[in-house]
C-alpha positions in Angstrom: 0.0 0.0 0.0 1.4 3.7 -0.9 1.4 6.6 1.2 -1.2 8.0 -1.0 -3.4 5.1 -0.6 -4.0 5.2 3.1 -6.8 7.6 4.8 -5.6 8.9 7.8 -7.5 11.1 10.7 -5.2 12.5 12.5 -6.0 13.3 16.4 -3.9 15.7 18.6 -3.8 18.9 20.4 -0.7 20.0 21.6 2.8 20.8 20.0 4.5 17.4 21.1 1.9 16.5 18.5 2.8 18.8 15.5 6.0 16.7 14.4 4.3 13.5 14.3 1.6 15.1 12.1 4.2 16.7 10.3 6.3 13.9 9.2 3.1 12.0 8.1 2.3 14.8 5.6 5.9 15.4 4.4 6.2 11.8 4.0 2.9 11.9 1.2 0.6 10.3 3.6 -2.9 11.4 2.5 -4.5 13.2 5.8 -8.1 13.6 5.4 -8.4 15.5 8.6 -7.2 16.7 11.6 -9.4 16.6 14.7 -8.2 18.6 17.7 -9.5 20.9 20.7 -11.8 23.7 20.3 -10.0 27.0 20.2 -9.4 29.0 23.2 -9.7 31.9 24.8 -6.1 33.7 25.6 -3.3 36.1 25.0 -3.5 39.5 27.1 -6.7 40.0 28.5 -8.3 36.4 27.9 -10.3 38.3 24.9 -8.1 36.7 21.6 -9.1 33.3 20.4 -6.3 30.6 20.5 -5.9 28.1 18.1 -4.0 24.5 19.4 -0.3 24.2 17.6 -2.2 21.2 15.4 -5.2 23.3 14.1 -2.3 25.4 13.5 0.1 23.4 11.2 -3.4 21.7 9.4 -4.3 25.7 8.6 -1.3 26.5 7.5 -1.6 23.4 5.6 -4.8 23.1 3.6 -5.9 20.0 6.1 -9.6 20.0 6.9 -10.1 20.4 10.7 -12.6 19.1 13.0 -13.1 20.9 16.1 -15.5 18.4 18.3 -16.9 20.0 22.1 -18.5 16.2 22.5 -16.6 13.4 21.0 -20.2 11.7 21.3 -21.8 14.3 19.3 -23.6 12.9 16.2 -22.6 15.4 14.4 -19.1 14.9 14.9 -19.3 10.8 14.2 -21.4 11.5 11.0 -18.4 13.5 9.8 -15.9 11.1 11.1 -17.8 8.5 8.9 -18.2 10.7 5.9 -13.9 11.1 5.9 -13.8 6.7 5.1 -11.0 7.2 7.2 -8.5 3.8 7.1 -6.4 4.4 9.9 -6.7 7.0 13.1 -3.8 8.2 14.7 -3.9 9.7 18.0 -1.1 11.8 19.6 -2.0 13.6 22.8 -5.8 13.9 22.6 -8.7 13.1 24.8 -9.7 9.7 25.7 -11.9 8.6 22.6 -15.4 6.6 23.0 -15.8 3.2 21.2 -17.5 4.8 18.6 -14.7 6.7 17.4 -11.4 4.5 18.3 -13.4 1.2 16.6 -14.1 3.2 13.1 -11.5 3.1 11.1 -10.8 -0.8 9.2 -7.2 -0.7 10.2 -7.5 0.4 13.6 -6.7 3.6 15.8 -2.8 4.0 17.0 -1.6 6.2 20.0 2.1 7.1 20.7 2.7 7.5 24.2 5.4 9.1 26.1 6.9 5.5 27.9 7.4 2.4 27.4 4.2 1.0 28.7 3.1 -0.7 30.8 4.9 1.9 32.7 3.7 4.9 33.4 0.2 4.9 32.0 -1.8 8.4 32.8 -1.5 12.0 31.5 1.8 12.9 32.5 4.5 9.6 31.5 7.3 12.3 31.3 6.8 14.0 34.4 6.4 11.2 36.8 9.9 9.5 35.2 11.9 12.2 36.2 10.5 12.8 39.2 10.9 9.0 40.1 14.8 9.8 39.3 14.6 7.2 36.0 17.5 6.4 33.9 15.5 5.6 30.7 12.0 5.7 29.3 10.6 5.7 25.5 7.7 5.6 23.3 5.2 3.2 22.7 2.5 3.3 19.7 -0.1 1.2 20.9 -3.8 -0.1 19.3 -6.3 1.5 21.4 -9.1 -0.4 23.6 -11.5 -0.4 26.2 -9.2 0.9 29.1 -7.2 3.8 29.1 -3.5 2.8 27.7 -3.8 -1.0 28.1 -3.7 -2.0 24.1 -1.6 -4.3 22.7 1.5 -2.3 21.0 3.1 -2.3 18.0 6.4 -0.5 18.6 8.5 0.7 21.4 11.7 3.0 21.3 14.1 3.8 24.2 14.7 7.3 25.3 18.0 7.6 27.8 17.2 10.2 30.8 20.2 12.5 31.2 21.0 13.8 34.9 20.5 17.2 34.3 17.0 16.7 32.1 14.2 18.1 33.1 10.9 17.4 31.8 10.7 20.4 29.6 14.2 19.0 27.8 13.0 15.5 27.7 9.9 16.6 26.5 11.1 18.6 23.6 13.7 15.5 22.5 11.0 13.0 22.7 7.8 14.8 20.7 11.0 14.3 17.9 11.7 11.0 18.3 8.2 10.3 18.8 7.3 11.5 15.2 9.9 8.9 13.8 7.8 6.3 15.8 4.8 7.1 14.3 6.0 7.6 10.7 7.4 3.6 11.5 4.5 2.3 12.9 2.2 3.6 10.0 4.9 2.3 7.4 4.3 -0.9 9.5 0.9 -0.7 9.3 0.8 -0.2 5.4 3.0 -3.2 5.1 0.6 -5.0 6.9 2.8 -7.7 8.1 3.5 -7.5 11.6 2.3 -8.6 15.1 1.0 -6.9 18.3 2.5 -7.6 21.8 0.1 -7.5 24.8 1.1 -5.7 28.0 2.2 -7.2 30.8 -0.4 -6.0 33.5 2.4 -6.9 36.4 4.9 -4.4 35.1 2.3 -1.7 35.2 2.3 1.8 36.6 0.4 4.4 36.7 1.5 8.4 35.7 -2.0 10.4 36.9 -2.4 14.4 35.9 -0.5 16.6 37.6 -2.0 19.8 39.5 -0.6 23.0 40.7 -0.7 22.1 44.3 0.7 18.7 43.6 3.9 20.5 42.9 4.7 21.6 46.3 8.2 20.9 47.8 8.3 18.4 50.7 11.8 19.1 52.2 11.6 16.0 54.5 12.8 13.5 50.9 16.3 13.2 50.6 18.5 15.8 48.5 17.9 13.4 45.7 14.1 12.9 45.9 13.6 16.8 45.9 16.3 17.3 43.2 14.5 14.9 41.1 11.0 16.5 42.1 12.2 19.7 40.9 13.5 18.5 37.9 10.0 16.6 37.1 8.1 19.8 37.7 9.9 22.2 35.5 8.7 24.1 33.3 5.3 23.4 34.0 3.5 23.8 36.5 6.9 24.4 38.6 8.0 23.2 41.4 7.0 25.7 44.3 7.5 26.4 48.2 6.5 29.2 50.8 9.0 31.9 51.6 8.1 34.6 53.7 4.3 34.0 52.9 5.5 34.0 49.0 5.1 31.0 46.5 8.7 30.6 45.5 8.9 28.5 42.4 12.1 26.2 41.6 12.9 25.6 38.4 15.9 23.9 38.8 18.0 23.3 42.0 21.6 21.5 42.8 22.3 18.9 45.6 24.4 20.6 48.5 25.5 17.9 50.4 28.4 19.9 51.8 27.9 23.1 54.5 26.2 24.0 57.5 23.8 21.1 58.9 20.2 21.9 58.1 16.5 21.1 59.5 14.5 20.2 56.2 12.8 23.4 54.8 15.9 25.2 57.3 16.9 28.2 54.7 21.2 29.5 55.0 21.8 31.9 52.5 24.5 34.4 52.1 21.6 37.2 50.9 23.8 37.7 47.7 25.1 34.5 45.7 23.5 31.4 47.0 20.7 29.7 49.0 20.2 26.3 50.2 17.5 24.9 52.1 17.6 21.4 53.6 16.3 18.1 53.6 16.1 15.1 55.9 19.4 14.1 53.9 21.4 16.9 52.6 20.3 20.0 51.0 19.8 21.6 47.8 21.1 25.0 46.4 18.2 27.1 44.7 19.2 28.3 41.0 16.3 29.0 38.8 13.5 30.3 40.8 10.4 32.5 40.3 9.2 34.6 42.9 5.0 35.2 42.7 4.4 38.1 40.7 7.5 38.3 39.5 10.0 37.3 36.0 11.8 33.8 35.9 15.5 34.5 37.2 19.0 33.2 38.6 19.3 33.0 42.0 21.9 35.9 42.3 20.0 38.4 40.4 16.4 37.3 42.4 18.5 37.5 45.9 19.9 40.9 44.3 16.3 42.4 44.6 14.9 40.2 47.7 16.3 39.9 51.2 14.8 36.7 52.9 13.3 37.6 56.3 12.4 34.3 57.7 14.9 31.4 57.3 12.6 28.9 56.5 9.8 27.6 54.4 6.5 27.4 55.7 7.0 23.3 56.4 10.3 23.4 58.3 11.2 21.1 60.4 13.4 21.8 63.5 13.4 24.5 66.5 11.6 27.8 65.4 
């Protein structure tokens, strides 16, 4: 089967999406439409209408778009059937009814950011960094009843550096993750290949993350909190209390040398560092944003800010 030959509906939202559509339509793969969130409001004021980075790239593109509120609507599955779509593929969308996922004659495919069975949920990426994980991948996978449980097609293996956070990992892996989609359709259009189920012992689970999930706990080790910070950053940011402030860590370093501290204990020289401990070590603030304030170093945000209280509002230790 050609390129050319193959329907496609393509089904995504954000930008780790974009390069996965984008390879499919460089690569002469006939997409009959993209479907993708409604726009939104945004920019300054709320009062501009927002456009997802897919709707985008399909504009700019000439690719019909299908903006579905309900993914039940009938509306929206009579013009899913009108497209005689052969093949769906879905990279970070909603969770799609029968209806839609069971349309298509050669399936419906998702790429997910791990190599499942781990780390099934909303946010794979996040929750390997913050579990301090050497290695994770993508997975393309036939979709099914429960939420990232089908039986997958291909897996590739994505090294976690030391120093990654899940903004870097994030931005090497929506690449990597296009060339995983481009092979599994090949794959698909070939026809001749086999899909593995998943081994429900070796599962885990990676559930949405919330702002006040991203709250510091200073009594983990130096390591945990390192590896918290890094799994928050950029979004939604690690955070603490300082002085009655939301402080928010970008990225910090482990301080294992110095002055003994209580977790959430704060030493700082008030011009070129601060550190703040744990129940193991401590950690040496670097990339921090201070509520209502720019993103900054640590030296220029302890340039404009002198810490009055030497601790964060969960310290531990004598007052």
């Amino acid at each position: 089967m050609r390129p050319s030959d193959i329907r496609i509906v393509f089904m995504g939202t954000p930008d780790f999406a974009v390069p996965s559509l984008e390879i499919l339509y460089n690569q002469g793969f006939s997409i009959v439409s993209v479907v993708t969130a409604t726009d939104k409001l945004g920019g300054r004021g709320k009062n501009q209408w927002i456009a997802s980075p897919v709707k985008k790239f399909a504009a700019a593109h000439g690719i019909p778009v299908l903006q579905p509120k309900n993914l039940k609507a009938k509306t929206f599955i009579e013009d899913l059937k009108r497209l005689q779509a052969d093949l769906q593929i879905v990279v970070a969308f909603r969770m799609l009814p029968e209806v839609v996922w069971d349309m298509p004659a050669l399936g419906t495919y998702n790429l997910h950011g791990s190599l499942l069975p781990a780390y099934r949920g909303a946010a794979p990426i996040h929750w390997a960094v913050i579990r301090g994980e050497q290695e994770t991948g993508l997975t393309t996978f036939k979709l099914q009843h429960a939420i990232d449980t089908g039986s997958i097609l291909m897996q590739r293996k994505v090294a976690i550096d030391p120093q990654d956070t899940t903004g870097s990992l994030y931005e090497r892996m929506k690449t990597i993750g296009a060339e995983v989609v481009l092979d599994t359709v090949k794959t698909i259009c070939r026809g001749n290949f086999q899909l593995q189920p998943q081994n429900e012992q070796n599962a885990s689970h990676a559930p949405k993350i919330y702002t006040e999930d991203a709250e510091i706990d200073f009594n983990q080790t130096a390591m945990q909190v390192y590896n918290f910070v890094r799994g928050m950053s950029p979004v939604p940011g690690a955070w603490t209390m300082i002085d009655g402030k939301v402080l928010k860590c970008y990225f910090v370093e482990r301080a294992d040398s110095g002055a003994k501290l209580y977790p959430g204990e704060i030493d700082t020289d008030q011009r070129t560092y601060l550190r703040i401990g744990t129940n193991h070590g401590a950690v040496q603030l670097t990339d921090v944003q201070l509520e209502g304030k720019r993103r900054m170093d640590i030296r220029t945000f302890l340039n404009g800010y002198t810490i009055k209280v030497l601790k964060t509002s969960k310290a531990n230790g004598p007052s």
